[in-house]
VMD Tcl script that builds the backbone (N, CA, C; Angstrom):
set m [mol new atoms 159]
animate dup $m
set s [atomselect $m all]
$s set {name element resname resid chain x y z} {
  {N N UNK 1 A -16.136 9.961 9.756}
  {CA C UNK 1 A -16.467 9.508 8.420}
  {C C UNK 1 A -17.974 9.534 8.247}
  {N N UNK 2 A -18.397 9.208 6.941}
  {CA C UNK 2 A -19.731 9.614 6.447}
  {C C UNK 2 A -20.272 8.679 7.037}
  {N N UNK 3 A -21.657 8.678 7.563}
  {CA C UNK 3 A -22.685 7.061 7.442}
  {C C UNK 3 A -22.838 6.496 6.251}
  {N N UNK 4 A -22.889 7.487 5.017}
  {CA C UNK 4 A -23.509 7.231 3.838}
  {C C UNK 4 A -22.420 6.306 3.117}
  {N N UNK 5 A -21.270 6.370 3.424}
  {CA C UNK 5 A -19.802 5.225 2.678}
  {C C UNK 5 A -19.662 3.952 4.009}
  {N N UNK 6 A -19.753 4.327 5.477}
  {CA C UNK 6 A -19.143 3.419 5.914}
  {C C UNK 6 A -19.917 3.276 7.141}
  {N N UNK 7 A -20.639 1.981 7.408}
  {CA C UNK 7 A -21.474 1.678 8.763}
  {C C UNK 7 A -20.890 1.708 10.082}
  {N N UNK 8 A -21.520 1.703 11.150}
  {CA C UNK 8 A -21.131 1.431 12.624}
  {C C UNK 8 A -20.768 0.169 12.383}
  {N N UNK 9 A -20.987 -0.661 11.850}
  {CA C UNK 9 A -20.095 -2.328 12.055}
  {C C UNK 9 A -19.109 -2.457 11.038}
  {N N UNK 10 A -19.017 -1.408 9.954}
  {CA C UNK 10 A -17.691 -1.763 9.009}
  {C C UNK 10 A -16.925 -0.616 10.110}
  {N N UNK 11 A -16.934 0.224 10.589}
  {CA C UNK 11 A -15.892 0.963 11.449}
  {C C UNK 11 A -15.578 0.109 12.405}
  {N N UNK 12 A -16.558 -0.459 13.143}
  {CA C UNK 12 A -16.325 -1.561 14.207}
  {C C UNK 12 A -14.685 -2.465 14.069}
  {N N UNK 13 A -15.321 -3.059 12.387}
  {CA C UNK 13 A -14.450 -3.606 11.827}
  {C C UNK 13 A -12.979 -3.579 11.081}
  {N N UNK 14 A -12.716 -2.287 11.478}
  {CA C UNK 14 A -11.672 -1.462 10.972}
  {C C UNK 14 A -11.814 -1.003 9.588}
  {N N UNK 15 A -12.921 -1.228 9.061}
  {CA C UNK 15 A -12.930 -0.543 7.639}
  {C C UNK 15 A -12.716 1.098 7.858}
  {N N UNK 16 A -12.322 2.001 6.770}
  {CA C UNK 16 A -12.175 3.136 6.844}
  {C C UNK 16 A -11.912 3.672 5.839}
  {N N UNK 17 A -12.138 5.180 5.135}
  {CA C UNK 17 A -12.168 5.510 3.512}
  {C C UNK 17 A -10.239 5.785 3.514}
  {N N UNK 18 A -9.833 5.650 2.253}
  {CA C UNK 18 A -8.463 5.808 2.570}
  {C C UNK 18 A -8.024 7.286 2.397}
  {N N UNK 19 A -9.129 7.890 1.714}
  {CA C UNK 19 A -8.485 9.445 1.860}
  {C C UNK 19 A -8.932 10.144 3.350}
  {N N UNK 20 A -9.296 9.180 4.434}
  {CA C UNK 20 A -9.287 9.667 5.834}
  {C C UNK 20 A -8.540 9.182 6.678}
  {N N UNK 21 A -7.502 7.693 5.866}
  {CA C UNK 21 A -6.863 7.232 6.939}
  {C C UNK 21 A -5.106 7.871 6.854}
  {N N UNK 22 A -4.669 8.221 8.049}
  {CA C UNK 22 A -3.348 8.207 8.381}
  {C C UNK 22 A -2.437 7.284 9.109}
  {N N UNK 23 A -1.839 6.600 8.268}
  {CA C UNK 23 A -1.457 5.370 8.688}
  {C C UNK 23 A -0.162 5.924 9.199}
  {N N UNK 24 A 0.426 4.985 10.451}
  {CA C UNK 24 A 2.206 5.557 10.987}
  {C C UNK 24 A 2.637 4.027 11.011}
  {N N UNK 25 A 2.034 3.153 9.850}
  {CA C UNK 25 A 2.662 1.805 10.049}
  {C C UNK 25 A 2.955 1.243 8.511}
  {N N UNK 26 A 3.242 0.058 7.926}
  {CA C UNK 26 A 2.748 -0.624 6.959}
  {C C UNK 26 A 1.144 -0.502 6.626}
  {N N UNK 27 A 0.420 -0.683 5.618}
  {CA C UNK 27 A -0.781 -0.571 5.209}
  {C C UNK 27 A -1.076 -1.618 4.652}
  {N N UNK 28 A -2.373 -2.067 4.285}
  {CA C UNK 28 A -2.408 -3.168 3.698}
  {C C UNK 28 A -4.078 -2.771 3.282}
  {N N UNK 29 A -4.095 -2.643 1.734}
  {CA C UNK 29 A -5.429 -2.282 1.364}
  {C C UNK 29 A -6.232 -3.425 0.712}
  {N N UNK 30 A -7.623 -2.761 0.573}
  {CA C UNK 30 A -8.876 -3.997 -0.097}
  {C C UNK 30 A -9.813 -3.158 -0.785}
  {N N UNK 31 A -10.052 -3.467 -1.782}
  {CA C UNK 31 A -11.552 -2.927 -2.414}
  {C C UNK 31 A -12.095 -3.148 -2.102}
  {N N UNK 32 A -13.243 -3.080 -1.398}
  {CA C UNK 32 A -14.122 -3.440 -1.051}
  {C C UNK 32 A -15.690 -3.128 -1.851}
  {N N UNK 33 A -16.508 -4.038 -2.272}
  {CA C UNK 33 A -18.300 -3.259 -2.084}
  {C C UNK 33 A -18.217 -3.274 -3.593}
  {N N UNK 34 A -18.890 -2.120 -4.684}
  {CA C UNK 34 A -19.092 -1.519 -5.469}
  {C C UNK 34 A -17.820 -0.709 -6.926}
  {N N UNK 35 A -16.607 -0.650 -5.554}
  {CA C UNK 35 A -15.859 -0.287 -6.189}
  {C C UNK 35 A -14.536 -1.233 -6.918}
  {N N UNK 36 A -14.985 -2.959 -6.750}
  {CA C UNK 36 A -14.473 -3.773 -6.981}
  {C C UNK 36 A -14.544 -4.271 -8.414}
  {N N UNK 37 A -15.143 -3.839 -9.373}
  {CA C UNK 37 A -15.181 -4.047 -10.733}
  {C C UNK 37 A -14.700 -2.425 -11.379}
  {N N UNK 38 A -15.300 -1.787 -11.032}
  {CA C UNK 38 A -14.654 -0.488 -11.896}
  {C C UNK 38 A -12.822 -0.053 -11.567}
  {N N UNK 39 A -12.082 -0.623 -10.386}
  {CA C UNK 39 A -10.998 -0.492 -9.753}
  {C C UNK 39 A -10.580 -1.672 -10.874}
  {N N UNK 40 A -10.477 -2.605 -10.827}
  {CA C UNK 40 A -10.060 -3.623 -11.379}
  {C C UNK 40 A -10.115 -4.666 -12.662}
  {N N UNK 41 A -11.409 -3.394 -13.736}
  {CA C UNK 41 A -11.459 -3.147 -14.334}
  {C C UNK 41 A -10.365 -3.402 -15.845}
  {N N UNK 42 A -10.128 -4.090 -16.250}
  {CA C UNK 42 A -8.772 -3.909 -17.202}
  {C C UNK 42 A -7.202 -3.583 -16.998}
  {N N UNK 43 A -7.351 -4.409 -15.669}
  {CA C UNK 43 A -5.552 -3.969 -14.607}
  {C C UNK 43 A -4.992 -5.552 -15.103}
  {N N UNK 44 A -4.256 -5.752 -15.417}
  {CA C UNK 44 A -3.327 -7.132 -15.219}
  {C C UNK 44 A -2.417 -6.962 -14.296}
  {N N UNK 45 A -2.301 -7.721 -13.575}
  {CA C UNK 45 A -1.280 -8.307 -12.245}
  {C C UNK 45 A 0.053 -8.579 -13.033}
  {N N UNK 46 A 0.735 -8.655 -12.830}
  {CA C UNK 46 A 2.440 -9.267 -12.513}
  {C C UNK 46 A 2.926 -9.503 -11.295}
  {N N UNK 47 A 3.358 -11.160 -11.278}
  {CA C UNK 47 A 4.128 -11.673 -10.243}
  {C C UNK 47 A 5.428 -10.892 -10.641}
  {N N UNK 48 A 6.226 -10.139 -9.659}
  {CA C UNK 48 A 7.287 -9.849 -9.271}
  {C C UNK 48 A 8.750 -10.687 -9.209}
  {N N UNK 49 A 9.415 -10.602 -10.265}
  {CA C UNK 49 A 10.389 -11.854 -10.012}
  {C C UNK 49 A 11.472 -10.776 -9.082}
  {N N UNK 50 A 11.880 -11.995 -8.536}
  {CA C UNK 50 A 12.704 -12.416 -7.477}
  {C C UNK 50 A 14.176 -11.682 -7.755}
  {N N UNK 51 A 14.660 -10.555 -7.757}
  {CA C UNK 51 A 16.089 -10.227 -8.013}
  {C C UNK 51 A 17.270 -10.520 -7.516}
  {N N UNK 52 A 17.313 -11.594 -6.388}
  {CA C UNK 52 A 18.231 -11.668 -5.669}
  {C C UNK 52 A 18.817 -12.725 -5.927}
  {N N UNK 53 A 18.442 -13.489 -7.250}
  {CA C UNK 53 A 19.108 -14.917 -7.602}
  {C C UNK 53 A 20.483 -13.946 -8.564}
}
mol reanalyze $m
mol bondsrecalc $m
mol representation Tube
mol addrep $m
């Protein structure tokens, strides 16, 4: 990965860009930095109801 997106201590830290990661498990993502207002930007959430009642 680049230096210029991701440091020796965010790799340390398992950070990683997601169009480089290949995951063979569950994933679990984060915005991180800069890209946390333009990502989230005008998104509304929904809690998920429950279908099994």
């Amino acid at each position: 990965m680049s230096r210029a997106h991701i440091s020796e201590a965010e790799e340390a830290q398992g950070v990683v860009l997601a169009c480089r990661a290949a995951p063979t498990d569950d994933v679990e993502l984060e915005v991180v930095g800069k890209m946390q207002k333009p990502f989230f930007k005008g998104l509304s959430f929904q809690v998920a109801q429950d279908s099994t009642k």
